[in-house]
C-alpha positions in Angstrom: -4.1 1.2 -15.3 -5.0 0.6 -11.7 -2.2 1.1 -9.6 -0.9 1.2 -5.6 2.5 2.8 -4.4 5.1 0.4 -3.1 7.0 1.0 -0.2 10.2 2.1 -2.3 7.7 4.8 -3.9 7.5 2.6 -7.4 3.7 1.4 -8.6 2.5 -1.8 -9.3 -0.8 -3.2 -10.6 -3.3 -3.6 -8.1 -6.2 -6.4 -7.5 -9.7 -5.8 -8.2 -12.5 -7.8 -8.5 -14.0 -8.3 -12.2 -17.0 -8.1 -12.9 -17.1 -11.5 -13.4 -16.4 -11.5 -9.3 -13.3 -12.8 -9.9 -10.0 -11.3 -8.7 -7.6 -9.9 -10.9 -4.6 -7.7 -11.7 -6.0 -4.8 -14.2 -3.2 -4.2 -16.9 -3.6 -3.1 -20.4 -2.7 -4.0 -23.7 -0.9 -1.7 -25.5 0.5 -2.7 -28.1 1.0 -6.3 -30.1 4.7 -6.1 -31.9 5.1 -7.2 -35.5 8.0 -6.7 -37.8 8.4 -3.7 -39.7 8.1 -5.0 -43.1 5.0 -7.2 -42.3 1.5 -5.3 -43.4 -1.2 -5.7 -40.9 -4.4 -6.7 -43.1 -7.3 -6.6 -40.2 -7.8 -4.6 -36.8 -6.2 -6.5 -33.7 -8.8 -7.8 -32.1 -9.3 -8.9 -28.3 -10.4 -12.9 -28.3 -12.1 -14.2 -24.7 -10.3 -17.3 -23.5 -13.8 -18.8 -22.2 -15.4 -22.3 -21.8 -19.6 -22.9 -21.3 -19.2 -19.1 -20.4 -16.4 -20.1 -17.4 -12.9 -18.2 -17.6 -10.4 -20.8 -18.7 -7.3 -17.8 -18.0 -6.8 -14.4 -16.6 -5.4 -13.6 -19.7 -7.3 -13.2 -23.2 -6.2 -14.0 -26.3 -4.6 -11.2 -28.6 -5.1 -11.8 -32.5 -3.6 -9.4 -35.5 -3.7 -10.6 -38.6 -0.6 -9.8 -40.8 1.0 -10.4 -44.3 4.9 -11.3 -43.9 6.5 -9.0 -45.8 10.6 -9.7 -47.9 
């Protein structure tokens, strides 16, 4: 992730511009929490939150598909 120093010595996201030309905080996605006992039944995939190919967020959708479990 692409970070600066803040002046108490912690790190926080820093803005880029996107390749889109847009300006944005890079972060990653790491990980999408389920419960235990659900099965996941497809890879999670990433879903673009777009409109006649203009952003609508910042942020794109997330989808893993599951099978609730007892």
């Amino acid at each position: 992730m692409a970070t600066q120093r803040t002046a108490s010595g912690g790190r926080q996201p820093r803005n880029v511009r996107t390749a889109a030309g847009r300006d944005a905080i890079v972060s990653v996605l790491d990980h999408v929490a389920i419960p235990t006992a659900w099965e996941v039944t497809a890879p999670a995939r990433r879903v673009e939150m777009t409109q006649s190919g203009r952003h609508l967020s910042d942020h794109d959708a997330y989808v893993v598909d599951v099978e609730p479990g007892a």
